[in-house]
N, C-alpha and C positions, 0 to 999 in steps of 0.2 A: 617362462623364459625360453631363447632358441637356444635348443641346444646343440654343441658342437663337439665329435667325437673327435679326439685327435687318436689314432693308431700309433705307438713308438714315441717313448721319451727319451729316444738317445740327444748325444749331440748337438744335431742338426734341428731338435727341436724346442731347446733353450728360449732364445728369441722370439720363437714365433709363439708360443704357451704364453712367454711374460706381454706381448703385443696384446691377445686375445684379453687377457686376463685384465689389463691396466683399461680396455674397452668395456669391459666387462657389463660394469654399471650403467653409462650412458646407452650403452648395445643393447641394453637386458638378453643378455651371452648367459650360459652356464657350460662350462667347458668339462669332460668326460675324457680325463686322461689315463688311455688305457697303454700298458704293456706287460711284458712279460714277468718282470720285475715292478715288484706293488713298492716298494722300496723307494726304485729309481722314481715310478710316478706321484710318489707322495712328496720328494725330494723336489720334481718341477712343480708340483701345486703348492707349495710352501703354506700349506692351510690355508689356503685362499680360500675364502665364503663360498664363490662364483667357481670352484671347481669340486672337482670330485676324484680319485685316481683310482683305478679299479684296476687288479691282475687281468690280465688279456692274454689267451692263448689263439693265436690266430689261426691256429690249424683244429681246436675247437668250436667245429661248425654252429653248434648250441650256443655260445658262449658269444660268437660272433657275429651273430644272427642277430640277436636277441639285443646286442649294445648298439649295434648298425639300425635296428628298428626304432630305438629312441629318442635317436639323432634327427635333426633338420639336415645337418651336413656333414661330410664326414670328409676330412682330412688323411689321409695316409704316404707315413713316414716311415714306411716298411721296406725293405731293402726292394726291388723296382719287381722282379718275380715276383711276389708275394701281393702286390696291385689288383691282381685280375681276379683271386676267389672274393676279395672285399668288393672291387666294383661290378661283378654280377650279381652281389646282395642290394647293392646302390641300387641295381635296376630294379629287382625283384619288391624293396621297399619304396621305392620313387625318393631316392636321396641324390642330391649333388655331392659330385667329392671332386679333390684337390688331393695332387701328388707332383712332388718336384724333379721325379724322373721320367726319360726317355718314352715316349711312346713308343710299346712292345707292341708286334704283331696283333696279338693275343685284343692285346687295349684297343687297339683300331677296330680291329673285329666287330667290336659294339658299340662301336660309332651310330647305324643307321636305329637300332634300337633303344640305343641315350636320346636321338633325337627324335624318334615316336616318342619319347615319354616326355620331350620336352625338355631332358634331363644335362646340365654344364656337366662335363669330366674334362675338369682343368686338368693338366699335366705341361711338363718342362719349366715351372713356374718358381723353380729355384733361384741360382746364380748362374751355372752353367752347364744343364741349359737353363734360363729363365731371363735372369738379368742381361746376360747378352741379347736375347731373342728382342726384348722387349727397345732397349736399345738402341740396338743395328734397323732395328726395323722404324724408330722413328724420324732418325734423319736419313732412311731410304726415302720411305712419304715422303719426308719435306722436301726432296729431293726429286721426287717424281711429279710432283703437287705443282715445281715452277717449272716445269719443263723440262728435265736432266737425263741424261743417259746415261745409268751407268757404268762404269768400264773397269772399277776393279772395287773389291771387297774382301778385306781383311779382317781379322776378329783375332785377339789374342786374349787368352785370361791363366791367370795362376794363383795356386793359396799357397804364401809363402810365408816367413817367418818375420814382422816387424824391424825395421833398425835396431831398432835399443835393445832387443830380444839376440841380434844377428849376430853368434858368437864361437862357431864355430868354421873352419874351412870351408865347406859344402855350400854356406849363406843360406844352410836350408833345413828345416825344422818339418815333423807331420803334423797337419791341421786338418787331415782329414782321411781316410781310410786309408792305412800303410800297405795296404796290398795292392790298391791301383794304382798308389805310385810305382810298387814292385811291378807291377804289370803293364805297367802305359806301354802302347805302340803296339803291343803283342797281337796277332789275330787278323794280319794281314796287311799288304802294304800301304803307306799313307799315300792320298789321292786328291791331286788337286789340278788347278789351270792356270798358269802363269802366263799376260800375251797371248790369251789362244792358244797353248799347247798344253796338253796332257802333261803329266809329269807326275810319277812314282818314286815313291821312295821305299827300300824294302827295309824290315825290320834291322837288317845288319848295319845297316849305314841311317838308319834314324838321328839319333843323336850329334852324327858331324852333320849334319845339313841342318845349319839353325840361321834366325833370321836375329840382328839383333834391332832393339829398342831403349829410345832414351823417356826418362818420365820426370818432367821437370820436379827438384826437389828430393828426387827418390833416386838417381842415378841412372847405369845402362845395366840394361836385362838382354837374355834371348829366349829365343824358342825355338822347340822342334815342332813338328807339323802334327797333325790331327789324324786321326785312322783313315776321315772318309769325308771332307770337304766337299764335294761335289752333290750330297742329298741336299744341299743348303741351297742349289740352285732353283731347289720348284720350291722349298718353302719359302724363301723370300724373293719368287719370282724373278730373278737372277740369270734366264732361261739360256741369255746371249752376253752373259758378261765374258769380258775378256780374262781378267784374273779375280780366281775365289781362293782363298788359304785361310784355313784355324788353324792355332795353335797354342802350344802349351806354355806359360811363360815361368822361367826360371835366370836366377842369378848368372851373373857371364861366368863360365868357366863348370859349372853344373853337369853340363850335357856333354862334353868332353869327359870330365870324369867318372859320369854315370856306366861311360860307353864302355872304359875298362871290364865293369861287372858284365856288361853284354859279352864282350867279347868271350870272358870265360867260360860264359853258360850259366852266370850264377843267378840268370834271372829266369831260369827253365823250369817250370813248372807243370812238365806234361810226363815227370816218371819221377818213383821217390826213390832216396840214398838209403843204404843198405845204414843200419844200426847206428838211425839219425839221432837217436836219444840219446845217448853216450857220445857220439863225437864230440870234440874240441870245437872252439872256432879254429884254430891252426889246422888242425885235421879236414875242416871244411874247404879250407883255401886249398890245402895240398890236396883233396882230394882233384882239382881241374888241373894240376900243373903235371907235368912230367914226372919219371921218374928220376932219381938222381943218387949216386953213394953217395957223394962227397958234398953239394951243395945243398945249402940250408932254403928255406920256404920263402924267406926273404930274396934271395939272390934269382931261384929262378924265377919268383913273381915278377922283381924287374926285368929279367932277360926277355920270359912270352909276350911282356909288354911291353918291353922297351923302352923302358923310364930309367934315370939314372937316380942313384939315393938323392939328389940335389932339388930333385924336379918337386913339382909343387903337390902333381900329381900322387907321386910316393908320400907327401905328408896327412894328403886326403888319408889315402888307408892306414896309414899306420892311428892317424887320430881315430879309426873306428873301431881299433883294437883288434882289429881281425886276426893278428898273428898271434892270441892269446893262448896258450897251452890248459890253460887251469879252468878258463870260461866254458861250460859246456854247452851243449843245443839243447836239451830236456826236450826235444821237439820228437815224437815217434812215429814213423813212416812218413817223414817227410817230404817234400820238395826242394831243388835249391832253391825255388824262390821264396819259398818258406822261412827256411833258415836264414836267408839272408834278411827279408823281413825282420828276425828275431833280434838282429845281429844290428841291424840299421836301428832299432828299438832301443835300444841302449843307448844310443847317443842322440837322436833327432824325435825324442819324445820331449813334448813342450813342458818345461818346468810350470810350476803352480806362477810363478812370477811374469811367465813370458805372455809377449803377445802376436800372435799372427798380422797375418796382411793379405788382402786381395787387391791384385793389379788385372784390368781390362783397359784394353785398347784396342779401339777400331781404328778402320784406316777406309775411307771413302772415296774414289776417284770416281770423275761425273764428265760429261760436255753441257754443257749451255750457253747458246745462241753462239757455238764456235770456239768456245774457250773450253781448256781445260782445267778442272780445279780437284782439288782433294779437300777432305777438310778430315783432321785428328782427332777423336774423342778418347777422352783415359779418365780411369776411374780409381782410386786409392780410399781402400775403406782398411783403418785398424781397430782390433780389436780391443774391451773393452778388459778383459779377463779370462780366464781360462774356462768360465760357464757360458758368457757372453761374446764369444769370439768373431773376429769377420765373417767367420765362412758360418758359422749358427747365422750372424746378423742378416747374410746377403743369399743364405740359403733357406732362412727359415720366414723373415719378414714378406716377399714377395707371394708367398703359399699364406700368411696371415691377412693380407691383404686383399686377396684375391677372394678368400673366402668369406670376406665382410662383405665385400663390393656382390658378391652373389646372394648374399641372403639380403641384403640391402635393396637386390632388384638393376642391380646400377651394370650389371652384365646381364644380357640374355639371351647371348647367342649359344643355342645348345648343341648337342654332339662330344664329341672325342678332341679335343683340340690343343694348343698351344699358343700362347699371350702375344699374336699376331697381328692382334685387331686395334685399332685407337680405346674402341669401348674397355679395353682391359690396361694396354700400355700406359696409356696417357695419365690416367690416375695415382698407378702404381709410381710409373717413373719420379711422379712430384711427387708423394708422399714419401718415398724413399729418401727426395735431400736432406726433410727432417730430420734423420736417421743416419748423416753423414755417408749417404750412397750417391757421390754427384758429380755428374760426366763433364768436364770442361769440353770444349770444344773450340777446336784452332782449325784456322782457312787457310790454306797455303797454296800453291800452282801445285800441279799435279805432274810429275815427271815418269809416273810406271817405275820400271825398270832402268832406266835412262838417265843418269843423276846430270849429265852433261846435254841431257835435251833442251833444259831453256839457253843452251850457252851457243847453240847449233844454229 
């Protein structure tokens, strides 16, 4: 049988184990599910014949040598660091692997020696990046294929919280690492080209500059923008468009409210609070406010912020119970953005009942033979359960896919890459609609920036 090592049975790898595994038979697959936790990995093998779950210490070269050696391909689902000591075993053993994060420095690096060995190292082959890549990039082609220019590209995606699930103020649940939602935008201005001009956004002012979007069925969203828009122009050859923007999509009124915690400092993460273990959550909020004899935690929260007890804003916080006395942080040399973390964990942790949701939406503007046209693609996947969630489905299916299609022979373009090419898109894209991952797409006239241009 081929065998397939997968690295990491968190989360994210729900969906793509039970994909592998339901192939299993017709595939002659034997899957090798290794982590840290034998427990966790016996838990996605569910006794499956066609697997096996083994303890994996990844930083046990022995260990990790030796299950990378018995592999045909190896899959890794290890936090996006941890990539680079697995794929120079990949080379050293002559294995293809697959990972659904970001090409690091480090990954690029052994690019020219993946492709002496002949050797696929899939990566961004998740949802985002993955599913968008794959995507955006196919009605670019169709797009360039009849003669088009392009002249503006947009890209929006978010894991959010289902309707039927959507029951708090915030409209906003974790579906997926509670720290990088703590951390989104941090680490430099966001960077983009609207009409030919530059345009920065610095981390203070993130959240008010949001775009909004309607998704027929699903209502209006917004967004705040992406760290670094602008690398998207050489990978999808973009060299001279006039407008490129990503971003991040959330419920309307999210990124106004988020802004409050900015504002404080509660999402700072670059020095810890003195005798974070024992703080309050109350003691946490006063720790950013002023000092005051007379005035209580509440009154100056609304004064630094300027919210009145009526506003909608003041119901967000008080629903996260922040001005709790009795709740403590147990958290020791922390961060604020830790604690808030902590603090956000109590109320936007998805019940055993809830379901998540991914929303994408591209935005395409083009010329051909003179006219200007756009055309809308949007994407709505919900989730199945709290094992089999959207973001497991749209994060873990594309990395399963990807790595049938290579042992299969049906990609063989080698090197360090990302799912750019048709030999990789085109397959994936249609086996996804199976799987309720499926992009409508609307044609409309194309106005930019200009909502009164066809009226001119």
């Amino acid at each position: 049988m081929r065998v397939v090592l997968v690295i990491g049975a968190g989360r994210s790898a729900s969906s793509l184990i039970r994909y592998l595994l339901d192939k299993s038979e017709k595939e002659n697959l034997h899957l090798i599910i290794g982590d840290l936790s034998l427990a966790l990995a016996e838990k996605k093998t569910n006794k499956h014949p066609n697997a096996t779950p083994i303890a994996l210490d990844i930083f046990d070269e022995e260990q990790r040598k030796l299950a990378i050696q018995k592999a045909d391909i190896v899959i890794s689902m290890l936090p996006a660091h941890l990539h680079v000591e697995v794929a120079k075993d990949c080379l050293l053993y002559q294995k293809h692997m697959v990972t659904a994060s970001y090409i690091s420095d480090a990954m690029q690096a052994l690019d020219k020696e993946a492709k002496a060995n002949n050797l696929i190292f899939m990566n961004e082959i998740g949802l985002d990046p993955g599913i968008d890549h794959m995507s955006a990039m196919k009605v670019i082609d169709e797009i360039r294929e009849k003669g088009g220019n392009m002249l503006l590209f947009e890209s929006f995606c978010g894991g959010l919280v289902a309707p039927e699930s959507d029951n708090n103020l915030w409209n906003y649940k974790f579906s997926w690492l509670p720290r990088n939602v703590v951390l989104a935008g941090q680490g430099g201005a966001a960077k983009f080209i609207q009409e030919g001009t530059y345009k920065y956004i610095p981390y203070c002012n993130l959240f008010r500059r949001t775009e909004f979007l309607e998704v027929e069925g699903y209502g209006k969203f917004e967004a705040y923008s992406n760290r670094d828009s602008l690398k998207y122009r050489s990978i999808y050859g973009l060299e001279n468009i006039l407008t490129l923007y990503r971003g991040t999509i959330r419920r309307v009124g999210f990124s106004k409210a988020w802004n409050m915690f900015v504002q404080l400092g509660m999402t700072d993460d670059s020095y810890v609070m003195e005798h974070s273990e024992t703080m309050s959550y109350r003691q946490f909020v006063n720790s950013f406010l002023p000092y005051h004899p007379t005035d209580s935690v509440e009154i100056k929260m609304r004064l630094i912020l300027k919210i009145d007890q009526d506003d909608i804003m003041w119901d967000k916080l008080v629903e996260l119970d922040l001005f709790n006395a009795n709740k403590i942080v147990g958290l020791k040399d922390a961060t604020p953005a830790q604690i808030l973390e902590k603090i956000l964990s109590d109320s936007w942790t998805l019940e055993p009942h809830d379901k998540d949701m991914i929303v994408m939406y591209h935005k395409f503007g083009y010329k051909l033979n003179g006219v200007d046209t756009q055309i809308d693609s949007k994407m709505v996947c919900i989730g199945d359960d709290q094992t089999y969630t959207a973001m497991a489905k749209t994060v873990g299916l594309p990395v399963a896919m990807a790595t049938l299609l290579i042992l299969n022979g049906k990609i063989t373009t080698p090197g360090v890459q990302l799912p750019i090419n048709k030999e990789v898109y085109l397959p994936i894209l249609k086996e996804l609609e199976e799987y309720g991952v499926v992009f409508h797409e609307q044609v409309m006239p194309y106005f930019g920036y200009n909502p009164d241009k066809l009226l001119n």
